[in-house]
C-alpha positions in Angstrom: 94.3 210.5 -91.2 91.4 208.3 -90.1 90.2 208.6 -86.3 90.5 205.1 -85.0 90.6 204.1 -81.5 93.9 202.1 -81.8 96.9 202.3 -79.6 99.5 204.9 -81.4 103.0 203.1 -82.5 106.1 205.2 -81.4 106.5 207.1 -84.8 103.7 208.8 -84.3 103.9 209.4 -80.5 107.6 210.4 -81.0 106.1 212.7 -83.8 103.6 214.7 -81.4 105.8 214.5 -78.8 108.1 216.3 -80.6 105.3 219.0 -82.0 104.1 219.0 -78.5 107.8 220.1 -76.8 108.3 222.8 -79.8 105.0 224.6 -78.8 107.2 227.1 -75.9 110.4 227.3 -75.2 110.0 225.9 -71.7 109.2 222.5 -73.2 113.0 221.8 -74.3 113.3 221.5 -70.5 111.7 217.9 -70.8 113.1 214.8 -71.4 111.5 211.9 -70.9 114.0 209.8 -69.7 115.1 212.0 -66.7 111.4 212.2 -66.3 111.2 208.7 -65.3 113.9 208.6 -63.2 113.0 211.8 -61.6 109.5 210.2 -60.8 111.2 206.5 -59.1 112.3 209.1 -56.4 108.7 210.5 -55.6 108.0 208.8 -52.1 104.5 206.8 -52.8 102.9 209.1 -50.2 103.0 211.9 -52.8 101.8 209.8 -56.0 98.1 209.6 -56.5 97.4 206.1 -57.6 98.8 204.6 -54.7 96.7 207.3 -52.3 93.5 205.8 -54.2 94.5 203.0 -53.2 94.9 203.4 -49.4 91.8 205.4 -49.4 89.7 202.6 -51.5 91.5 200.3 -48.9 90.3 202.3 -45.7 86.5 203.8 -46.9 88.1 206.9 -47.3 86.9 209.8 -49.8 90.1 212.4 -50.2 89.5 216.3 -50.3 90.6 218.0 -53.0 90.1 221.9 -53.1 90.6 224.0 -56.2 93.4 226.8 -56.4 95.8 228.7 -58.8 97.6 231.9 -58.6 100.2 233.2 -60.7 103.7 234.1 -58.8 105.4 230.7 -57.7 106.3 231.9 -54.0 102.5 232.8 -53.8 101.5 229.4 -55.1 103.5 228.0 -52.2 102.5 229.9 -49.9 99.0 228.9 -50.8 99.4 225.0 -51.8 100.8 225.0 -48.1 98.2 227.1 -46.2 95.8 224.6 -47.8 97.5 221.5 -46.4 99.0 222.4 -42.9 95.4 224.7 -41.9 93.0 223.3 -44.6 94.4 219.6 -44.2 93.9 219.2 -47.8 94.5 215.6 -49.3 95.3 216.3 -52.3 96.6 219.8 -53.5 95.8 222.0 -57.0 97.1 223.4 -59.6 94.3 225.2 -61.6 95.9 226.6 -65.0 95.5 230.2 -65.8 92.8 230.9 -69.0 95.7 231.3 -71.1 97.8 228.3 -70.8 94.2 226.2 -71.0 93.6 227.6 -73.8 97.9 227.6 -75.9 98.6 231.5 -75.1 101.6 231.1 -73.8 102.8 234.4 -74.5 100.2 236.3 -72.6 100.3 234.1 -70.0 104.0 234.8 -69.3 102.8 238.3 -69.6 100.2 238.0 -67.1 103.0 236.5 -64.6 105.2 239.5 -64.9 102.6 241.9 -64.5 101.3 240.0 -61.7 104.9 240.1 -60.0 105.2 243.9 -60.9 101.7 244.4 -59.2 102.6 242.2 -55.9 99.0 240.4 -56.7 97.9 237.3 -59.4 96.7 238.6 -62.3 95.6 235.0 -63.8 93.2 233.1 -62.7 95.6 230.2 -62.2 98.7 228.7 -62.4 100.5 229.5 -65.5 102.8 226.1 -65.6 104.5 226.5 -69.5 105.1 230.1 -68.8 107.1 228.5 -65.4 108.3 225.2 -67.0 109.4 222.6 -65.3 112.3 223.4 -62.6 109.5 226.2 -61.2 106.7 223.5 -61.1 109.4 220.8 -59.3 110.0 223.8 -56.9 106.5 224.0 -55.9 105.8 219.7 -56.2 108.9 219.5 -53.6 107.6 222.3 -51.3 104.6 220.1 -50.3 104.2 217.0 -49.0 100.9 215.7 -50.1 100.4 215.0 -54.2 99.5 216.9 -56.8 96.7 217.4 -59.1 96.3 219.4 -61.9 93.1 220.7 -63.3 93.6 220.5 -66.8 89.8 220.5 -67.8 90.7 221.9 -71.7 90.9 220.0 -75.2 94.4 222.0 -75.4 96.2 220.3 -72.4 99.3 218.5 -74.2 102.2 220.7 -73.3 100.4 222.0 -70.1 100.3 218.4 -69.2 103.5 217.0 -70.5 105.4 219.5 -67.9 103.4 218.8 -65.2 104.1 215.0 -65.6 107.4 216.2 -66.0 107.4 218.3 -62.4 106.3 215.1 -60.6 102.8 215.3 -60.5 100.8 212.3 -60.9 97.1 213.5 -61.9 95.7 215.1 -64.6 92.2 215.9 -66.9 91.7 214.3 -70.1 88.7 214.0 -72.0 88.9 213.0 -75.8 85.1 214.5 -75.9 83.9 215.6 -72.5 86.4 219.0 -72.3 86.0 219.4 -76.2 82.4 219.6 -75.7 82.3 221.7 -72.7 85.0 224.1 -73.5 85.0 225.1 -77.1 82.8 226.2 -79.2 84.4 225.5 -82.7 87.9 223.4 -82.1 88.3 221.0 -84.5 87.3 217.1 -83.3 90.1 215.8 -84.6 92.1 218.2 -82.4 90.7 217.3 -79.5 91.3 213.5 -79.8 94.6 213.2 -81.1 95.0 215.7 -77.7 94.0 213.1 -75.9 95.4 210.2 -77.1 98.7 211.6 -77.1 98.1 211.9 -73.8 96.9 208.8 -73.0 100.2 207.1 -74.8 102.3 209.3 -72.6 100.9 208.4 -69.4 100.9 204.4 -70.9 104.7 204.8 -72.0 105.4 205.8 -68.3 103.0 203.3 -67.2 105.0 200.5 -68.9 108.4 202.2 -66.9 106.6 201.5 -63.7 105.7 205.2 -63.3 101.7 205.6 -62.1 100.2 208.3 -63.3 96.5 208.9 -62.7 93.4 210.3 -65.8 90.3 211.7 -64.8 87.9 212.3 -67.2 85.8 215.0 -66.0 82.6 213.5 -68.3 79.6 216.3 -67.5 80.9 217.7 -64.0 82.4 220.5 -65.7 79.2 221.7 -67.9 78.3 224.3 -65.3 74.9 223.8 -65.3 72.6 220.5 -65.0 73.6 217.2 -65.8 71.9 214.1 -66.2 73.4 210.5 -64.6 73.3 209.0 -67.6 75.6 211.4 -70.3 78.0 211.7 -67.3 78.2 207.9 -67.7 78.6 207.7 -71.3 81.1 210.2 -71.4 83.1 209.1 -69.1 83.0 205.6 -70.1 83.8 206.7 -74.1 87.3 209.1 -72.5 87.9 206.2 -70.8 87.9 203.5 -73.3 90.2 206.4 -75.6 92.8 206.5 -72.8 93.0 202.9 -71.9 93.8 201.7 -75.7 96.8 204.4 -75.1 98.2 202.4 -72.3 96.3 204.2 -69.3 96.7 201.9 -66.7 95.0 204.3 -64.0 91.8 205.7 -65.0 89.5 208.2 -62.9 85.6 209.1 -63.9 84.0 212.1 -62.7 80.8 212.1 -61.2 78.2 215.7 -60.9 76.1 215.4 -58.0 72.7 217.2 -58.9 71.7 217.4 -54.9 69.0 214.9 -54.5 70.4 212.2 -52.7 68.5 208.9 -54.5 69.7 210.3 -57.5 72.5 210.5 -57.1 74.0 207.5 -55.0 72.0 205.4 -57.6 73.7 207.3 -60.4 77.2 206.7 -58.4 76.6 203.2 -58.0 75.9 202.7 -61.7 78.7 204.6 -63.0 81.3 202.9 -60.7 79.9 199.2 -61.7 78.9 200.0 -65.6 82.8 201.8 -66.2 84.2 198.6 -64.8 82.0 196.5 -67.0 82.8 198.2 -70.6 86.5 198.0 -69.8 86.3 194.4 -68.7 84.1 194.1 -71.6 86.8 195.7 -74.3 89.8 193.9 -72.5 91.1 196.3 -70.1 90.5 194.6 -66.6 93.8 195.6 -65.4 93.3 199.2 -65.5 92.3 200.5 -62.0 89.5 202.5 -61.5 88.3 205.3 -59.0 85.7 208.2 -59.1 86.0 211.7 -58.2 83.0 213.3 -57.0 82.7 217.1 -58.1 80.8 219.9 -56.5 78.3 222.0 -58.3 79.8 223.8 -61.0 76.8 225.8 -61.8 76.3 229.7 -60.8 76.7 230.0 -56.8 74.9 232.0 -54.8 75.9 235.3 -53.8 75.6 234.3 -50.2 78.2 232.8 -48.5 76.3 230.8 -46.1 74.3 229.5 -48.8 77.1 228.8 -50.8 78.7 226.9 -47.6 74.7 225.0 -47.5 75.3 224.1 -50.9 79.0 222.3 -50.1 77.9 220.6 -46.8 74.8 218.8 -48.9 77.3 217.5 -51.6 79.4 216.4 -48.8 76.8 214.5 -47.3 75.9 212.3 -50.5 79.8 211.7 -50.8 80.0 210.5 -47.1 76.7 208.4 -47.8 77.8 207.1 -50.8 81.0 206.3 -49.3 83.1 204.5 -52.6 84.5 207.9 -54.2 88.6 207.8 -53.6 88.1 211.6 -53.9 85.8 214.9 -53.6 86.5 218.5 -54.9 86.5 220.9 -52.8 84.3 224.2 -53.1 84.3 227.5 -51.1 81.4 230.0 -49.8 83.2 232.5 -51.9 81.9 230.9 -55.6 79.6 233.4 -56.2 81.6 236.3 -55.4 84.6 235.6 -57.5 88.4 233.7 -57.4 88.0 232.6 -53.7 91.0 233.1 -50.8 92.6 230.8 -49.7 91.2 231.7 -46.6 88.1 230.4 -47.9 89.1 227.5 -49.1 90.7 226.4 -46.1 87.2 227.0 -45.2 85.5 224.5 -47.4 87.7 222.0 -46.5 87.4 222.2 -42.7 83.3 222.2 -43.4 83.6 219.3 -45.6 85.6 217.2 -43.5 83.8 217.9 -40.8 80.4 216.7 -42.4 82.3 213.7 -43.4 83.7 212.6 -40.1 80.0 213.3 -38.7 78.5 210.8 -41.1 81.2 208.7 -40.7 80.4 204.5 -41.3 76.9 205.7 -42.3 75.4 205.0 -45.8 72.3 205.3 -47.6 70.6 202.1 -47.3 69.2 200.2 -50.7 65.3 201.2 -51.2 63.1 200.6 -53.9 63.2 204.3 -54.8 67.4 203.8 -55.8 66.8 200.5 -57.3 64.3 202.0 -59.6 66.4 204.9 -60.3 69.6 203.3 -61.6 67.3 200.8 -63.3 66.7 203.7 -65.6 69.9 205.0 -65.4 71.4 202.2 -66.2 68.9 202.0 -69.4 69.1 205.1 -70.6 73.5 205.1 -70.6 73.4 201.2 -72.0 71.0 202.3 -75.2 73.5 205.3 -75.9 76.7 202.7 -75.7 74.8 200.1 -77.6 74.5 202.7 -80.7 78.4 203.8 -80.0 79.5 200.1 -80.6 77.1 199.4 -83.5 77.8 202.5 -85.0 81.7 201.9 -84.8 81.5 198.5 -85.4 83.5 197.7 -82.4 85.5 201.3 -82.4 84.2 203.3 -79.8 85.7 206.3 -80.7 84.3 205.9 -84.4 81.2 205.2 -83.1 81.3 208.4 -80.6 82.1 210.2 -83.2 78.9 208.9 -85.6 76.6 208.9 -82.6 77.6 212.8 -81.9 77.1 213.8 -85.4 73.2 212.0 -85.2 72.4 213.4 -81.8 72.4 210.0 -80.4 75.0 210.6 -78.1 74.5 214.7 -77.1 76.6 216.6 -74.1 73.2 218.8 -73.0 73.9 222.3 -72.6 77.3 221.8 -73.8 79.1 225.3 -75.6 80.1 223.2 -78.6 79.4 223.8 -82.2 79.8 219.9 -82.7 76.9 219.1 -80.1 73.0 218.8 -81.3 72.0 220.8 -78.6 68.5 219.5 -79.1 68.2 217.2 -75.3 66.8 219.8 -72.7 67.2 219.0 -68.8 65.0 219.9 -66.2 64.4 219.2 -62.1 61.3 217.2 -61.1 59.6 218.2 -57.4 62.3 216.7 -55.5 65.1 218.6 -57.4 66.4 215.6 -59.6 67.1 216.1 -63.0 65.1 214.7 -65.9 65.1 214.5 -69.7 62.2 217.5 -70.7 63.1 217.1 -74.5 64.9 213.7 -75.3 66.3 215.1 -78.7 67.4 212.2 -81.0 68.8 210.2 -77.9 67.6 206.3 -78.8 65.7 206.1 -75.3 62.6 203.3 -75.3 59.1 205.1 -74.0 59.3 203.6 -70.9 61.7 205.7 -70.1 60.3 209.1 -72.0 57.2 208.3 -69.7 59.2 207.8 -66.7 61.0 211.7 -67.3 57.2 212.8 -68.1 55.8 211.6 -65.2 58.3 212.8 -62.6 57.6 216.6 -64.6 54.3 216.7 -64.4 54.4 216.0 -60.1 56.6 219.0 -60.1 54.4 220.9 -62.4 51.0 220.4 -60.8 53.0 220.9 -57.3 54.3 224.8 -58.8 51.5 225.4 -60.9 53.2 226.9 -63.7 54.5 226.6 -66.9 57.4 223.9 -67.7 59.5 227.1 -69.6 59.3 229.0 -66.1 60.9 225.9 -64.4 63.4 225.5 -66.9 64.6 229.0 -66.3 65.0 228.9 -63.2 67.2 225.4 -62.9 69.5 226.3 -65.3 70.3 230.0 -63.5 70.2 228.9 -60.2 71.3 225.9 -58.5 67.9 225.1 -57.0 65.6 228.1 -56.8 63.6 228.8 -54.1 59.3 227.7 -54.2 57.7 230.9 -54.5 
């Protein structure tokens, strides 16, 4: 069958639903009729759309940390210590590796021999092993909403229960997780992944049931990230889910720690996402941001990991327009952090937050000139999507990928050129070393070469040294 961007007709949704359900035995626990009327009981104060909404309403950024362990009672224990000492916003589920990635077997394994050890074995949640009445256990423990982190191309069952549980958040991205999670999953995989579900969440949007989509676009990577490809991808998931029916739609954003950057990049992404859906007929899909923290190597020091978390905090205070931040810890470095230490990371953040309260980073010459560029180098990418498609932006994502027009830098994927090469410039933003087959005009190839060679003649060393050293550290130290 032909990838097309058009909305699915019920066959074929009631098709893959079906497949989806018969993946575990816990998914004959759904049904989505009880699921809607489970979900018109959920009091609005734990449903995520309608918290973006307060928050856009009030200038408020939400904290979000990030936690999964296996046992539920443990879970509880934890989603709770994060919101009664943490005073988290909005509370996690992180899956386990094995639900993320369709071993369901192992990771019901991995939950008895974590309840048999009195400690988590997984790295997460493991929500199909659990199935639904154990997720709606742990969604009516707490009394703040629900997010899940389902940053994989293999989400659909995962997904489908925790829609089913009650919560109202999760990760989709047609291209962004396929591209930063897998190395050699099929494309085709991927996509009909996500459209599936972005026709679930639309069928439950058309039953009055809000369910919000983030697509994750670059923030995931681990490593550096330019502005630009964050745009892109977000705006290409995003196009893929709305033609589903996704009525609430959430881009992610990966601050790169230099503050110009970054608010321009912000700004662009927020008022560019909201033109191409205008643009392809979708102006009644809501739209928010989530601004990530580093998801690059930490340092081994806590205090320098906690550094790290305060400076991101500050460009989401300054930027002010992101419904919601995640949360980090000063334990990244070190391993799965406690929940001490999360409760940590949100009191720092929030504290940061409330000291640069009503403060934002004025307009300058040195942020319009930024997203100038920005804006540039995302609109000459989209411009080849549409062309290439035809009007079909997931053909044309598709054609772009395979050219190297449209690239995911650094991304783990077989199905990604891998040719575009990042790099900081002296004031640690992140430019385009090698442009790869990316459609960029020389004004802006000039513009990246320029802001190199400051940092270069600053360091006095070669551009391969540099190179090294932003992709292993965060931001290394001047030597």
């Amino acid at each position: 069958m032909k990838l097309t961007i058009d909305k699915w007709n019920d066959h074929r949704f009631q098709r893959v639903l079906n497949e989806t359900l018969s993946q575990y035995p816990t998914g004959k626990e759904v049904d989505l009729d009880e699921v809607v009327e489970y979900h018109r009981t959920i009091p609005k104060h734990k449903i995520v759309p309608e918290v973006f909404e307060e928050a856009r309403n009030h200038g408020r950024t939400l904290l979000n940390p990030r936690a999964g362990v296996a046992d539920l009672e443990e879970m509880i224990d934890l989603l709770l210590t994060l919101q009664d000492a943490g005073g988290a916003d909005l509370l996690p589920i992180n899956p386990d590796s094995y639900t993320r990635t369709e071993q369901f077997e192992k990771a019901k394994t991995g939950l008895e021999d974590s309840i048999a050890a009195g400690r988590s074995l997984l790295n997460g949640f493991p929500v199909v092993a659990h199935g639904v009445k154990n997720c709606r256990k742990l969604f009516e423990a707490v009394d703040r909403p629900i997010v899940t982190r389902s940053v994989t191309p293999r989400a659909r069952l995962l997904c489908t229960m925790v829609i089913a549980s009650g919560i109202t958040e999760i990760c989709v991205g047609a291209l962004s997780n396929l591209l930063c999670m897998e190395y050699d999953l099929p494309v085709e995989y991927s996509i009909e992944n996500a459209q599936y579900l972005g026709r679930l969440v639309g069928w439950l949007n058309e039953r009055g049931i809000k369910i919000a989509i983030e697509s994750v676009t670059t923030a995931a990577a681990g490593t550096l990230s330019a502005p630009s490809i964050a745009i892109v991808s977000g705006i290409v998931d995003s196009l893929i889910l709305a033609y589903q029916g996704a009525g609430y739609l959430s881009v992610a954003f990966p601050p790169m720690h230099n503050f110009v950057q970054d608010i321009a990049g912000l700004r662009t992404q927020r008022r560019l996402t909201r033109d191409y859906l205008d643009r392809f007929g979708f102006k009644d899909v809501v739209l928010s941001q989530n601004l990530h923290q580093w998801n690059g190597p930490f340092p081994a020091c806590k205090h320098s990991s906690l550094g790290l978390i305060a400076v991101i905090s500050s460009i989401a205070s300054m930027y002010g327009e992101a419904e919601q931040m995640m949360v980090k810890t000063g334990e990244e470095g070190l391993g799965v952090p406690s929940k001490e230490a999360n409760v940590e990371g949100l009191i720092l953040c929030r504290q940061v937050m409330n000291l640069l309260r009503g403060q934002k980073l004025p307009d300058s010459e040195e942020i319009r000139e930024e997203s100038r560029f920005i804006e540039m180098e995302a609109k000459s990418i989209l411009n080849k999507i549409v062309e290439f498609g035809e009007g079909d932006v997931l053909q044309g994502a598709l054609k772009a990928l395979e050219l190297g027009v449209y690239e995911y830098p650094y991304g783990v994927s077989k199905h990604t050129l891998g040719k575009v090469i990042l790099i900081r410039d002296a004031a640690g933003a992140v430019r385009f070393h090698d442009i790869g087959n990316l459609p960029f005009s020389p004004e802006i190839v000039a513009y990246h070469r320029e802001k190199i060679e400051q940092r270069k003649a600053l360091e006095n060393r070669e551009e391969y040294l540099m190179m090294i050293d932003d992709i292993r550290e965060v931001r290394a130290f001047l030597k």
